[in-house]
GUGUMI-814954 format. One record per residue (C-alpha): residue number from 1; x, y, z. Coordinates in pm, 1 decimal, padded with zeros to 6 digits, always signed. Each point is the difference from the previous one (the first is absolute). Last residue first. Layout:
BEGIN
@seq NUM; px X; py Y; pz Z
...
END
This chain:
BEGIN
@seq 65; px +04489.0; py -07293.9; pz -05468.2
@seq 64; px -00371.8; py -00143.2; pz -00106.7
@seq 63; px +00051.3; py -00160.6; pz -00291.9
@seq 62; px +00265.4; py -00264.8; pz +00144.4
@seq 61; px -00275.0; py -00080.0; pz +00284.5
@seq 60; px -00269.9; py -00023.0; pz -00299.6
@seq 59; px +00255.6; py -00224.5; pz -00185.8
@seq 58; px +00012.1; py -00264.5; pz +00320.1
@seq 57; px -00303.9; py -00036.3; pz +00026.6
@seq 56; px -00146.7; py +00090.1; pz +00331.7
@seq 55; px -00026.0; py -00289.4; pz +00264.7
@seq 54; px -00279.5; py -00133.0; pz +00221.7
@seq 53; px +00048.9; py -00334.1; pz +00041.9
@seq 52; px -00305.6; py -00208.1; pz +00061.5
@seq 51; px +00207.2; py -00326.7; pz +00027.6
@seq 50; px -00155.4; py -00178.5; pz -00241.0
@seq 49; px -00093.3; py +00247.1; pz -00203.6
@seq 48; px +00332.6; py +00182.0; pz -00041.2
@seq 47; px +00156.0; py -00331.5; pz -00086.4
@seq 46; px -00250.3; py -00059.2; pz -00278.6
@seq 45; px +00105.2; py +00345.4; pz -00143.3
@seq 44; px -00247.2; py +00330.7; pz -00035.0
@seq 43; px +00224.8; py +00254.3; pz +00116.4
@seq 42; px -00144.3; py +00284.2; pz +00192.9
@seq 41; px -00038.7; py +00336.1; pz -00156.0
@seq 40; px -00401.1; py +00051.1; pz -00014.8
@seq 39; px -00016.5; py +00013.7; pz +00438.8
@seq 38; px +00315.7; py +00200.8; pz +00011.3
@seq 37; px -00199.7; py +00267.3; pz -00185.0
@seq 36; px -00325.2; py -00033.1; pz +00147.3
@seq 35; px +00139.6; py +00073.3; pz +00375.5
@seq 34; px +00264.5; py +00231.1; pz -00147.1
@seq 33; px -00311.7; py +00226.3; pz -00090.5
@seq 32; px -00041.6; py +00064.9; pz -00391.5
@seq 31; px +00273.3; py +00023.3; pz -00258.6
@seq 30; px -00063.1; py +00373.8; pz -00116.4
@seq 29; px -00055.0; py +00101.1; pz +00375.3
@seq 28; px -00281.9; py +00282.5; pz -00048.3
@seq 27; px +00032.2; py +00250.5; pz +00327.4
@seq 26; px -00182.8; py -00047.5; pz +00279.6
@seq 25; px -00346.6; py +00059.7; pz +00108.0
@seq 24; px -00141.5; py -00163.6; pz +00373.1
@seq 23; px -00353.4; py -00071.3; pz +00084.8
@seq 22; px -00183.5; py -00074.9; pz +00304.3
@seq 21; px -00265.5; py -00168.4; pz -00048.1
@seq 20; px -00185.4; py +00160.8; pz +00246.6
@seq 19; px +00025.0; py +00347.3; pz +00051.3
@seq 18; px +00189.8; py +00329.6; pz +00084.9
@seq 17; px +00318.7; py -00223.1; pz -00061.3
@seq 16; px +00051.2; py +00077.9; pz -00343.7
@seq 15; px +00408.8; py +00022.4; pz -00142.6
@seq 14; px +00189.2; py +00158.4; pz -00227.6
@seq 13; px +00260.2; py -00005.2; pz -00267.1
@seq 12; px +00209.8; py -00207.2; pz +00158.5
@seq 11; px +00352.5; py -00080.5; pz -00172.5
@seq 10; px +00105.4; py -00334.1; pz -00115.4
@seq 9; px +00345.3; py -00054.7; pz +00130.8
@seq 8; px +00285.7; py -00092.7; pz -00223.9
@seq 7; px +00091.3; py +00376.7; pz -00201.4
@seq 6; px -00036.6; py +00153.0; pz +00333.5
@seq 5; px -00206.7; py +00269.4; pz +00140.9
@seq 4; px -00157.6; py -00022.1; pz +00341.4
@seq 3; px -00226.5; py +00295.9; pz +00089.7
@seq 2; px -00318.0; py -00179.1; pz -00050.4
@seq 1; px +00156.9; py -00240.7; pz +00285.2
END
């Protein structure tokens, strides 16, 4: 995987597995992990609530072409 370069994939810097915790370094991602980032851009709307949608907005999507 350290190998891998592409402009969408966070590369590996390196990894520890002598010991525990294991520990893994990769590369800064300016907008966090896609975890946290999907997390802050869902819609806050009553109907979004009350079914639990989870939904980007629909400028991000448009942003992110």
């Amino acid at each position: 995987m350290s190998q891998l370069k592409d402009p969408n994939i966070v590369r590996v810097l390196g990894v520890c597995i002598r010991e525990e915790p294991l520990c893994m370094i990769v590369e800064y991602m300016k907008y966090g992990d896609l975890n946290q980032f999907l997390l802050d851009h869902v819609p806050e709307s009553p109907m979004a609530e009350a079914t639990h949608a989870k939904t980007l907005r629909y400028e991000l999507c448009i942003k992110c072409r």
